[in-house]
MOPAC internal coordinates of N, CA, C and O (Angstrom, degrees):
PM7 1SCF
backbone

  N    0.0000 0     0.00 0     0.00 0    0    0    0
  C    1.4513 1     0.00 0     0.00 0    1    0    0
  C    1.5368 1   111.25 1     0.00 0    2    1    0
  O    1.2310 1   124.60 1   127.46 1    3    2    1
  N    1.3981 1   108.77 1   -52.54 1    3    2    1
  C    1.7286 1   109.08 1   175.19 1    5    3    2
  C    1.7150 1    95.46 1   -49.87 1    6    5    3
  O    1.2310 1   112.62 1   116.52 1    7    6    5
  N    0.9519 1   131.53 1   -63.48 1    7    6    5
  C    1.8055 1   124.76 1  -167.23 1    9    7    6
  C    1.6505 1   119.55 1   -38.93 1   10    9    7
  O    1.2310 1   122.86 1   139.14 1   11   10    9
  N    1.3247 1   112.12 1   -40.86 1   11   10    9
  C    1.0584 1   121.85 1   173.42 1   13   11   10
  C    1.7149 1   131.28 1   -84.51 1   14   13   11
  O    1.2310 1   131.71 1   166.55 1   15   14   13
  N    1.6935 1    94.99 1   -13.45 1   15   14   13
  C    1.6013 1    89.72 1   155.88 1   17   15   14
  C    1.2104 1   109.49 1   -99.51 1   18   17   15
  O    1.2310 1   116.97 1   161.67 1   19   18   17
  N    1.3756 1   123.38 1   -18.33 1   19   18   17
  C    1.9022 1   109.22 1   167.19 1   21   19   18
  C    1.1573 1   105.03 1   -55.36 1   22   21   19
  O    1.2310 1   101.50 1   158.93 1   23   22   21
  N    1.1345 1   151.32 1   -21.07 1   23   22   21
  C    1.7034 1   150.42 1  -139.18 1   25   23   22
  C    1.4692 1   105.28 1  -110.96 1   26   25   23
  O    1.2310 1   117.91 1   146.85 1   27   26   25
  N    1.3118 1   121.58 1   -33.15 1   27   26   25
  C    1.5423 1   150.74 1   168.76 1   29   27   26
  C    1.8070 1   103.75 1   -66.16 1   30   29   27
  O    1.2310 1   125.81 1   112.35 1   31   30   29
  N    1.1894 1   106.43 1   -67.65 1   31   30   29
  C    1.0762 1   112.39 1   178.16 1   33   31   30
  C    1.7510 1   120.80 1   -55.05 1   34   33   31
  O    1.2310 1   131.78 1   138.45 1   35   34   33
  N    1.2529 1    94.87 1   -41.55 1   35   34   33
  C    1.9601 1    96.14 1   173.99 1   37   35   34
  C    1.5852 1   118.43 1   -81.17 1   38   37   35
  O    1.2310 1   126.85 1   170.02 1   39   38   37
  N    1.2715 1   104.43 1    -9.98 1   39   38   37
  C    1.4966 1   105.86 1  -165.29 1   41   39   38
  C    1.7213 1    89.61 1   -86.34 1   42   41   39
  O    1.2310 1   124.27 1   130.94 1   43   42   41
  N    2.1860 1   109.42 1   -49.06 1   43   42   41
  C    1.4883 1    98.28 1  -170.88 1   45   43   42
  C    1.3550 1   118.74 1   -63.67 1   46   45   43
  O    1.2310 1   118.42 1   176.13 1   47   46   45
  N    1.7842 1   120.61 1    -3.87 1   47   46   45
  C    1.4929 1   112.23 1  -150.94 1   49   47   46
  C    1.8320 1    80.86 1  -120.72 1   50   49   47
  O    1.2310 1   116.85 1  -179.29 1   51   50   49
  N    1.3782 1   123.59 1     0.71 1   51   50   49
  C    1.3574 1   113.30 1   166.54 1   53   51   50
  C    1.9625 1   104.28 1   -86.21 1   54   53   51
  O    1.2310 1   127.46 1   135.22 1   55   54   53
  N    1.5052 1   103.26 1   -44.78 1   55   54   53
  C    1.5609 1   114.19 1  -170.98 1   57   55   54
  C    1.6643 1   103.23 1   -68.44 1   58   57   55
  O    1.2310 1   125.60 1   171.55 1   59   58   57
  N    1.6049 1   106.85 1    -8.45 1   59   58   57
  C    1.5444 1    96.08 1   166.97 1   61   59   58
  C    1.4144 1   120.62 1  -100.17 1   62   61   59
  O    1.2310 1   124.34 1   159.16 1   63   62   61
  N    1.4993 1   109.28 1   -20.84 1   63   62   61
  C    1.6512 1   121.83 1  -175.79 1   65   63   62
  C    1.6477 1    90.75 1   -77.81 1   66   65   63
  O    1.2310 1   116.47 1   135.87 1   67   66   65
  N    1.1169 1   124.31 1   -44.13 1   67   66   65
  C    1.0501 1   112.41 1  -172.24 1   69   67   66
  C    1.9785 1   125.96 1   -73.65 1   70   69   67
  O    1.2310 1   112.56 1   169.76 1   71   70   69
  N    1.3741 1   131.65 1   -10.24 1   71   70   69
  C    1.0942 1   155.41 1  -100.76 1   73   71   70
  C    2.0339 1    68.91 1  -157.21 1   74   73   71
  O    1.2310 1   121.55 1   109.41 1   75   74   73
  N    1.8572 1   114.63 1   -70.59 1   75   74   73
  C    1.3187 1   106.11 1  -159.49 1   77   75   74
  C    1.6005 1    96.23 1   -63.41 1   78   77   75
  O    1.2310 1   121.58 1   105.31 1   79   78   77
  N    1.3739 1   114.58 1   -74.69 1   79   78   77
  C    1.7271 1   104.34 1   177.67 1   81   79   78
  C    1.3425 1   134.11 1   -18.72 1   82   81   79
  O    1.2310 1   122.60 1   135.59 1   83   82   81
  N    1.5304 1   112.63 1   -44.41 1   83   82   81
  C    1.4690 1   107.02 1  -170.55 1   85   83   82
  C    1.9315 1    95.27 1   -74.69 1   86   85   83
  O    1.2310 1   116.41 1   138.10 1   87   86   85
  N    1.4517 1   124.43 1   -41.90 1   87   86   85
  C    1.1644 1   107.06 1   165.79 1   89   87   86
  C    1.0831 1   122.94 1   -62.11 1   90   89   87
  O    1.2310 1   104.56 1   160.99 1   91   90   89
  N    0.9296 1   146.12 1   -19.01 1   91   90   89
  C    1.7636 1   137.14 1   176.05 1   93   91   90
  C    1.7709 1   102.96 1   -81.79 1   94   93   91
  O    1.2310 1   131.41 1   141.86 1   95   94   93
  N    1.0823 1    95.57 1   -38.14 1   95   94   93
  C    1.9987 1    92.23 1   160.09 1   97   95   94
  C    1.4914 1   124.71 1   -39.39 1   98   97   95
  O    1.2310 1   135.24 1   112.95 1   99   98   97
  N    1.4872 1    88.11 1   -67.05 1   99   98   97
  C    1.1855 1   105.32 1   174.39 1  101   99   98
  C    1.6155 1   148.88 1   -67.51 1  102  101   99
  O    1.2310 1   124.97 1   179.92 1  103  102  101
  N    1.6749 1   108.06 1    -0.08 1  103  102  101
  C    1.5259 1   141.10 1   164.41 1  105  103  102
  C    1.3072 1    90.58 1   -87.24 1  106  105  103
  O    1.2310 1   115.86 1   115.34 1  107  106  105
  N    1.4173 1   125.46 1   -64.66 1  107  106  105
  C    1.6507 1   120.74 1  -154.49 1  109  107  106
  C    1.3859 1    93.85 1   -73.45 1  110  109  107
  O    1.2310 1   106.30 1   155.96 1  111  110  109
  N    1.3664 1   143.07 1   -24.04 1  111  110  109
  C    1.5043 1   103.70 1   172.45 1  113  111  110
  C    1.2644 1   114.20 1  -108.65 1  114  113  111
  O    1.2310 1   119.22 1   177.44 1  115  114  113
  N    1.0659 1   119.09 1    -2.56 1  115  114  113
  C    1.6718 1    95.69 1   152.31 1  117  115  114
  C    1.2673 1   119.14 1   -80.77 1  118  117  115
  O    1.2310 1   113.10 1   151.17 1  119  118  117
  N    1.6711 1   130.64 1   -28.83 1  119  118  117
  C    1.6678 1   106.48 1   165.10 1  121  119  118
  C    1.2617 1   109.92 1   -59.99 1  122  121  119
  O    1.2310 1   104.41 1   164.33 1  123  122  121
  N    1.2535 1   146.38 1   -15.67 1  123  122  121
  C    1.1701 1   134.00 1   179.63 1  125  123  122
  C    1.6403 1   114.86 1   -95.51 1  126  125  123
  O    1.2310 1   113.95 1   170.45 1  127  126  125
  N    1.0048 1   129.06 1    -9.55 1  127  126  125
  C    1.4533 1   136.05 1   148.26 1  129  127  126
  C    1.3640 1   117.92 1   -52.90 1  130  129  127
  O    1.2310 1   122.11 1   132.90 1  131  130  129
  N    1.6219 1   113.56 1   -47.10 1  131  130  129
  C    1.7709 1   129.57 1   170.29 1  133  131  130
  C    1.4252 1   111.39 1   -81.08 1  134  133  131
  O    1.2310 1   115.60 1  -171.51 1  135  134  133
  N    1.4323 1   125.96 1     8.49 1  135  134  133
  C    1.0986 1   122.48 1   169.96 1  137  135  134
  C    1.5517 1   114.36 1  -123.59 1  138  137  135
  O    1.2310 1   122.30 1   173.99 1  139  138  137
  N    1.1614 1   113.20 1    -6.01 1  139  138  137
  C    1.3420 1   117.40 1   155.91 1  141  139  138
  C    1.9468 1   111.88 1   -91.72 1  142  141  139
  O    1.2310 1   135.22 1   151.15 1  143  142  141
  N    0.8667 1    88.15 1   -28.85 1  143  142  141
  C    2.1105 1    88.20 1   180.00 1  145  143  142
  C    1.7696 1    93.17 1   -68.07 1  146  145  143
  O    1.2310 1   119.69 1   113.59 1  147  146  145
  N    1.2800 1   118.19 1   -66.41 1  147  146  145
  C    1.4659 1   115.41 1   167.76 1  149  147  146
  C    1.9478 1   126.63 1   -26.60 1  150  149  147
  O    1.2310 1   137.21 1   136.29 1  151  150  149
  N    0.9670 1    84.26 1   -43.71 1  151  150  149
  C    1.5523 1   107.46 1  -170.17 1  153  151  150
  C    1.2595 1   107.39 1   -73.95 1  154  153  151
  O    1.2310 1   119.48 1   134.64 1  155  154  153
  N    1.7691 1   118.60 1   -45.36 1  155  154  153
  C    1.1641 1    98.77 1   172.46 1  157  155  154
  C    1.7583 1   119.56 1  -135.49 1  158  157  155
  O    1.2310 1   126.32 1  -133.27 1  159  158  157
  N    1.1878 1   105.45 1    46.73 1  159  158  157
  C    1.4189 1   126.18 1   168.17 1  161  159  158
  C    1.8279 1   120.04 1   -53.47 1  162  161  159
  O    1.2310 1   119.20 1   158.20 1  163  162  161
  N    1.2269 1   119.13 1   -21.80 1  163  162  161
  C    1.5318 1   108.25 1   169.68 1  165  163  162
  C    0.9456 1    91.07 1  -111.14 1  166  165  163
  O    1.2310 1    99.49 1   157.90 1  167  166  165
  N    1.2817 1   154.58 1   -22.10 1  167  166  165
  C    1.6254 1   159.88 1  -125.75 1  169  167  166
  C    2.4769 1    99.71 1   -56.94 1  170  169  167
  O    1.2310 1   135.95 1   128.31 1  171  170  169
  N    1.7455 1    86.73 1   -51.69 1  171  170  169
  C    1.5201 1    99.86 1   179.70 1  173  171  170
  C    1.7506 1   109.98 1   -42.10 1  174  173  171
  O    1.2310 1   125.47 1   140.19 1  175  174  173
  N    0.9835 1   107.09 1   -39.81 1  175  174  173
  C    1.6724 1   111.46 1  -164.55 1  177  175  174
  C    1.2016 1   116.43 1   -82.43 1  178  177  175
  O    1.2310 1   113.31 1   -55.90 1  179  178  177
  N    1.4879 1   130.25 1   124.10 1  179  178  177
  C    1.7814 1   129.11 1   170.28 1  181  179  178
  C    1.2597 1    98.07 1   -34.06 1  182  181  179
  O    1.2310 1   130.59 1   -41.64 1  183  182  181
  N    1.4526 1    97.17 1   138.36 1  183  182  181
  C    1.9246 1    89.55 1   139.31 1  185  183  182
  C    1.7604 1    94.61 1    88.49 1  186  185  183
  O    1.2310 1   119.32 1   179.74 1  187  186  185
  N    1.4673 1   118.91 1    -0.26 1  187  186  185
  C    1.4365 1   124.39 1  -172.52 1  189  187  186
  C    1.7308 1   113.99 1   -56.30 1  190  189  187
  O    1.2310 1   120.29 1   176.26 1  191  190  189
  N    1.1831 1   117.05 1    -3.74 1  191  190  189
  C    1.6975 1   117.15 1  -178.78 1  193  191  190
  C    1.6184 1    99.34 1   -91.15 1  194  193  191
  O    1.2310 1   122.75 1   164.69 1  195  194  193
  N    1.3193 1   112.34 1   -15.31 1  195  194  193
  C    1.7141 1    97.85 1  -167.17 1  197  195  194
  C    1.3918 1   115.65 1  -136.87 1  198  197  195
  O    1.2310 1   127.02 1  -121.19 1  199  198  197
  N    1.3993 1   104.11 1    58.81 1  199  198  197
  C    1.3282 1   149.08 1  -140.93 1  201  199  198
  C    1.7922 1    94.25 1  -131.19 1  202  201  199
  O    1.2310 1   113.64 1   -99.72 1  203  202  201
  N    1.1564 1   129.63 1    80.28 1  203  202  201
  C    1.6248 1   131.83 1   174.02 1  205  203  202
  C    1.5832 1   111.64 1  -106.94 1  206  205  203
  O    1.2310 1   133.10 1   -20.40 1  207  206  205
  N    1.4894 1    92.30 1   159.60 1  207  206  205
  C    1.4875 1   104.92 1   169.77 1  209  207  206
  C    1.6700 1   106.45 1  -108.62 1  210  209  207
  O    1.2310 1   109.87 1   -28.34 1  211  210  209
  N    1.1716 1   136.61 1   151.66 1  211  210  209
  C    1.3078 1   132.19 1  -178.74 1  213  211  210
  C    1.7515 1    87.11 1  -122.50 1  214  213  211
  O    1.2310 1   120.49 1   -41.89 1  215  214  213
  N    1.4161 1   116.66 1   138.11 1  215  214  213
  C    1.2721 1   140.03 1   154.73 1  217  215  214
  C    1.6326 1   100.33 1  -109.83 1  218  217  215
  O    1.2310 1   129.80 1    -7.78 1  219  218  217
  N    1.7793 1    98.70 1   172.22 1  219  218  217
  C    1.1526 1   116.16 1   175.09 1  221  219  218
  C    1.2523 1   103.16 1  -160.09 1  222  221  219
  O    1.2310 1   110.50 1   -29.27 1  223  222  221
  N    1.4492 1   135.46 1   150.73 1  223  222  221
  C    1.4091 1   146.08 1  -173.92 1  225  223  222
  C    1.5505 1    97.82 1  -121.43 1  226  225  223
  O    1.2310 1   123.65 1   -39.47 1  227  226  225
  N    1.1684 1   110.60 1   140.53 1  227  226  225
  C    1.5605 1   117.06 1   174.21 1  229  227  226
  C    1.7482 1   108.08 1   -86.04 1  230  229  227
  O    1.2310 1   122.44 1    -4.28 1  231  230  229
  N    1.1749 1   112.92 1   175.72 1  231  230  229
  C    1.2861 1   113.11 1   151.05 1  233  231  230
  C    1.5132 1   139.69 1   -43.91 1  234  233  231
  O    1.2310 1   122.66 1   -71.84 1  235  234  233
  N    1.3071 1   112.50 1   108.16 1  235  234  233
  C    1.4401 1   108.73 1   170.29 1  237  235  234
  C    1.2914 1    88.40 1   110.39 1  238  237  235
  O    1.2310 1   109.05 1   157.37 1  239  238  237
  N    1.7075 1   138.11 1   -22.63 1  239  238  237
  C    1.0975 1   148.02 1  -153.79 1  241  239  238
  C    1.6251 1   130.78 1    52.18 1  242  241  239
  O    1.2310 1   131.66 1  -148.07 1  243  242  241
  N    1.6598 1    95.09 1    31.93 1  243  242  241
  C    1.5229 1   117.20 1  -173.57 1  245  243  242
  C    2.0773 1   110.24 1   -80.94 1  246  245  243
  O    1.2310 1   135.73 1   152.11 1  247  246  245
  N    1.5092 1    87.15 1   -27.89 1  247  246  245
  C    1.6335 1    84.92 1   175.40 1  249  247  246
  C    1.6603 1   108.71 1  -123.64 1  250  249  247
  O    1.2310 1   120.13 1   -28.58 1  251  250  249
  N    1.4553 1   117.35 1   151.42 1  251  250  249
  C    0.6886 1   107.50 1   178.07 1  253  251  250
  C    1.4895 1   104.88 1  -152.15 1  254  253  251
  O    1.2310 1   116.11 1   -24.54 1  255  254  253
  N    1.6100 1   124.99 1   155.46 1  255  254  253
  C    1.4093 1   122.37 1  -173.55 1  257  255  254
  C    1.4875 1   127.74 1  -177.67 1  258  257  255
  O    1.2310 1   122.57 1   -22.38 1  259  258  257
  N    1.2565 1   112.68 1   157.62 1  259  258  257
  C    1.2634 1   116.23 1   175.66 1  261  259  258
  C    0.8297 1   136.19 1   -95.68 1  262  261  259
  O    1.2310 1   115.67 1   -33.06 1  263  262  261
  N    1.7957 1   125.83 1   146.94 1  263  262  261
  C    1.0273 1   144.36 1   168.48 1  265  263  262
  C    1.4535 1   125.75 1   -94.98 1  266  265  263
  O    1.2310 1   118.27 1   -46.44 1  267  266  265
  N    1.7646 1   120.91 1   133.56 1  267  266  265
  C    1.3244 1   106.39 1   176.08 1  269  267  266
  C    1.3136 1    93.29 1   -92.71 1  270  269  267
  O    1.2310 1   131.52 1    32.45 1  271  270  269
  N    1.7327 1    95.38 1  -147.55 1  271  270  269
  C    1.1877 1   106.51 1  -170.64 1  273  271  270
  C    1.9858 1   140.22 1  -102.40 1  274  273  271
  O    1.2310 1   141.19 1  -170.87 1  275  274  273
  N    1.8849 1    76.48 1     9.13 1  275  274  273
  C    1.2967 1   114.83 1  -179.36 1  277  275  274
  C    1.7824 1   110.27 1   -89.48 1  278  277  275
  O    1.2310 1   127.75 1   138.29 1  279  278  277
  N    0.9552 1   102.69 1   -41.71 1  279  278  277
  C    1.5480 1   117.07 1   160.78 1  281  279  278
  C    1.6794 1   140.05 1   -60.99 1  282  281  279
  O    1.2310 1   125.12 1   163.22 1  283  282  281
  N    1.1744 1   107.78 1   -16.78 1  283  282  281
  C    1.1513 1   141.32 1  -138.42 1  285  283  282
  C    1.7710 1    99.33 1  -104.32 1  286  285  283
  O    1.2310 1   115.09 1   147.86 1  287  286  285
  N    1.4632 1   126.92 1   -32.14 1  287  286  285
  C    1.4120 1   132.48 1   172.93 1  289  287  286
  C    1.4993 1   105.92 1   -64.29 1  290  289  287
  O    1.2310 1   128.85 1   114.20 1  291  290  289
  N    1.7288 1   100.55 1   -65.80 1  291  290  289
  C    1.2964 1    96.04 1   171.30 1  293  291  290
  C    1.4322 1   159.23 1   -41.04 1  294  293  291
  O    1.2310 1   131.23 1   142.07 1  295  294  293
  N    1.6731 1    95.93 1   -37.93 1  295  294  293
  C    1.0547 1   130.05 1   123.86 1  297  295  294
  C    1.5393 1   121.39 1     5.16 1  298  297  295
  O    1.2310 1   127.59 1    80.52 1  299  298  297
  N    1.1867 1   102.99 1   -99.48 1  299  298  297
  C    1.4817 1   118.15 1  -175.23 1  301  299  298
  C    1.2792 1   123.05 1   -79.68 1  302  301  299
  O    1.2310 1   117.03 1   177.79 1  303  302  301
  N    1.4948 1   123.26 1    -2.21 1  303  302  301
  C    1.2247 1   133.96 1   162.31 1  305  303  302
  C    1.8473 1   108.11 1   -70.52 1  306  305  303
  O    1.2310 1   128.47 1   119.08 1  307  306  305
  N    1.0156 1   101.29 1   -60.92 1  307  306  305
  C    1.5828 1   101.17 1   155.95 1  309  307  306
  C    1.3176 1   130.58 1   -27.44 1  310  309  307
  O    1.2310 1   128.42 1   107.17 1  311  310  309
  N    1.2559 1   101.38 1   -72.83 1  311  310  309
  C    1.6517 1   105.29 1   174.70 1  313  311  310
  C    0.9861 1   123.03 1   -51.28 1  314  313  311
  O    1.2310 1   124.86 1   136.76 1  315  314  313
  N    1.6649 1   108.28 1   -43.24 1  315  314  313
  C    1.3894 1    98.28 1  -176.06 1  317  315  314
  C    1.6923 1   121.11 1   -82.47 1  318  317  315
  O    1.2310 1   130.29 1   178.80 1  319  318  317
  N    1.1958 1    97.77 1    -1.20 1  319  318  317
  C    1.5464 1   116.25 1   176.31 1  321  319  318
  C    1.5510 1   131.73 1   -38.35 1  322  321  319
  O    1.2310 1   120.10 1   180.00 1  323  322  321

């Protein structure tokens, strides 16, 4: 009788070791699927290193926002104004 609850016992604590791994598999490659899409998301385009986002903070630092890259001449006509 003891043999057959050791046998119970290794099978549930294998069907659980086995159960945690395949999920921990399965986190690490999908963050690593989202870390390659990240990684190379402008990659297609010339010129992909000099490629920015412009933010701006309002006063008080209550607003804050983005700029593409359509915005972005004007932008600097200003500044440099």
């Amino acid at each position: 009788m003891r043999h057959i609850r050791f046998n119970r016992h290794t099978i549930f604590s294998s069907a659980l070791n086995l159960s945690g791994l395949t999920i921990a598999i399965s986190v690490f490659l999908i963050l690593m699927v989202q870390v390659l899409y990240d990684w190379r998301y402008d990659r297609c385009y010339p010129g992909h290193e000099d490629i920015y986002r412009l933010e701006c903070t309002g006063v008080g630092g209550t607003e804050a926002g983005t700029y593409m890259a359509s915005f972005s001449r004007p932008m600097i006509e200003e500044i440099k104004g």
